[in-house]
C-alpha positions, 0 to 999 in steps of 0.5 A: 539510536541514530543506525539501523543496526542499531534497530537490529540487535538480537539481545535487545529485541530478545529483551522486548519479546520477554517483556511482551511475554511476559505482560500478555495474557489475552488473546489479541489479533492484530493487524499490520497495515504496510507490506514493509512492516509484513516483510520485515515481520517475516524476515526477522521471525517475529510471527513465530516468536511471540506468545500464541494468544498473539495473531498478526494479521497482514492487512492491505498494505501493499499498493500494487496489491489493492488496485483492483483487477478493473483499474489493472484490466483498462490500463493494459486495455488503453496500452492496446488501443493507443499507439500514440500515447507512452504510458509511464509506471512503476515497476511492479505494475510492469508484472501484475496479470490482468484477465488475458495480458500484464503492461510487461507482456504488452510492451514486448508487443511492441507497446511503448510502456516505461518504468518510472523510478519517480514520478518526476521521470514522466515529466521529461519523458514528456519534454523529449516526446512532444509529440506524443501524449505521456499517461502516469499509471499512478498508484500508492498511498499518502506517501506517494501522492504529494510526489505525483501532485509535484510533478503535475504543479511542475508541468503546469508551471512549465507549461507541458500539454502532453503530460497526464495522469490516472490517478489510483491513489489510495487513503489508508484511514478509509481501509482500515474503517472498511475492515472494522466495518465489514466485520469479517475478522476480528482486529483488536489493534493497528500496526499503522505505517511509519512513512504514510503517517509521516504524511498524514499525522497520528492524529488522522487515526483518532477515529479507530479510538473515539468510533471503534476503541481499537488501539492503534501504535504507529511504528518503524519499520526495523525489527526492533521498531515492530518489536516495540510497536507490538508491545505498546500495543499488547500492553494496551490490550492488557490494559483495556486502553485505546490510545494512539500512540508513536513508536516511530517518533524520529520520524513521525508526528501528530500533524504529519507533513503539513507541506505535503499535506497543502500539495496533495490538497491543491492538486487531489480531492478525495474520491471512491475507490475500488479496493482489490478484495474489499470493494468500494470504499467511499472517500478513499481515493484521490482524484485530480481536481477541476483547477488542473482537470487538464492533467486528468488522463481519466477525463483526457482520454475517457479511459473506459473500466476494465473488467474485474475479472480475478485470476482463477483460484488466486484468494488474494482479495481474501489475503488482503483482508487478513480472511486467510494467510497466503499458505491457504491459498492452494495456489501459494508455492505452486502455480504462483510463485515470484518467478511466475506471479498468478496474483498481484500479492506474489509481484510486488515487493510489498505483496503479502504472498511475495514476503511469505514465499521469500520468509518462508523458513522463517515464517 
């Protein structure tokens, strides 16, 4: 199949939920860890149509969702306290509340705060202001990095000063052996995400079948890739078997992007990282490294942290580990919606609230 609705038709996703009907017997919780395969899993009905004893679990899969309330807090801090600096950014980051303010409520204040739709955007925001200092707030996981490792290659070849970057990368590898770890809800297998792992290759989950025999299926992100990712998994389950396994294989391989790979190696190392909900998880995140230390905007500026303040009665930590759903957050639907977002899981696109409010009939 070579279309996406070709990856939509209703007989023959109605076809795979009778297979997996048909083999599934025992009870199996199972965890997405990718807000595109949340949103499409609530779209689509998905949740609702599989057999009871199957439990889908919405891990920590959105970026903007996991950076924690102090790396939201120092940011909006730093934008009050710096009128010579333009800090550059994502537009979900734009709307997430910190304890008292959000990027966005800052720069109607008068700010000079930019949405960036690539990583690369900075780079000419610093050619045409070079006499002001330009911050990257970077945040999301392999499949952004190797983007803002470029763009810091690029400035250092075409010699920009001004340019650097609070890097709040997040691995995706590390997160999911912190929730196997920690123990707090029972996972018997892994949807793993199409794009990252075409980063990083299948093979970086080797460990969830050697350390932790848990099943792992790594699929696309259309309703008939998760439909079929789903029933690999079940029927491993049902097997007793745990495997790695690529659904998604037109786009995935075991050794991933060897290119991007290189590129976050030279520019990244791997550091401890805070995690919104879940703490810190040791190696999970990525740091500049000494060779391009000049583009670290942590070390530049000595970026104090924020406070880790959570909004109150906001269970987005607890949503984020698959502890609850958002419907039990007594916030969901009330004082947190799209339009007026409590917690960083209603802002984003890829947030767990955002889907579940959006899906709502469906889900």
């Amino acid at each position: 199949m070579k279309y996406i609705d070709e990856f939509r038709q209703k007989k023959q996703a109605q076809g795979i939920l009778d297979k997996i009907r048909e083999i599934s017997k025992k009870p199996a919780s199972i965890m997405e860890i990718c807000g595109t395969h949340t949103h499409s899993i609530s779209k689509y009905g998905i949740r609702q149509a599989l057999p009871k004893n199957i439990r889908l679990i919405s891990g920590p899969g959105c970026p903007v969702c996991v950076t924690s309330a102090s790396d939201i807090n120092r940011i909006i801090d730093f934008s009050k306290s710096r009128n010579d600096v333009i800090i550059a950014t994502f537009g979900d980051m734009m709307r997430v509340p910190g304890s008292s303010s959000s990027l966005q409520e800052e720069r109607a204040r008068g700010g000079d705060i930019r949405v960036v739709y690539s990583p690369l955007n900075s780079l000419d925001i610093a050619k045409t202001n070079p006499s002001k200092e330009v911050v990257l707030y970077a945040v999301g996981f392999e499949t952004t990095a190797p983007t803002v490792a470029a763009t810091i290659l690029a400035a250092k070849e075409e010699g920009i000063k001004n340019l650097s970057v609070l890097s709040l990368h997040k691995l995706t590898p590390p997160a999911m052996k912190a929730l196997l770890d920690s123990g707090e809800v029972e996972i018997n297998g892994f949807i793993a995400p199409g794009h990252v792992t075409a980063i990083i290759g299948a093979n970086a989950y080797r460990f969830l079948s050697t350390d932790y025999r848990s099943p792992c299926v790594v699929a696309g992100f259309e309703p008939l890739d998760a439909l079929m990712g789903l029933y690999m998994l079940v029927k491993q389950v049902e097997e007793s078997r745990c495997d790695i396994e690529i659904e998604y294989k037109r786009v995935v391989s075991w050794d991933g992007n060897i290119e991007a790979q290189r590129i976050i190696a030279e520019v990244f190392e791997p550091a401890d990282s805070l995690w919104r909900g879940i703490g810190l998880i040791p190696g999970s995140g990525l740091k500049i490294n000494s060779a391009y230390g000049g583009f670290d905007a942590e070390a530049r500026f000595s970026i104090p942290r924020g406070a880790e303040d959570e909004p109150k009665g906001c269970k987005c930590g607890s949503v984020l580990k698959g502890i609850i759903t958002p419907e039990d957050c007594p916030l969901f639907g009330r004082t947190c919606t799209p339009e007026k977002p409590v917690g960083p899981c209603m802002v984003s696109s890829e947030g767990t609230c955002a889907a579940f409010f959006k899906y709502r009939k469906a889900s």
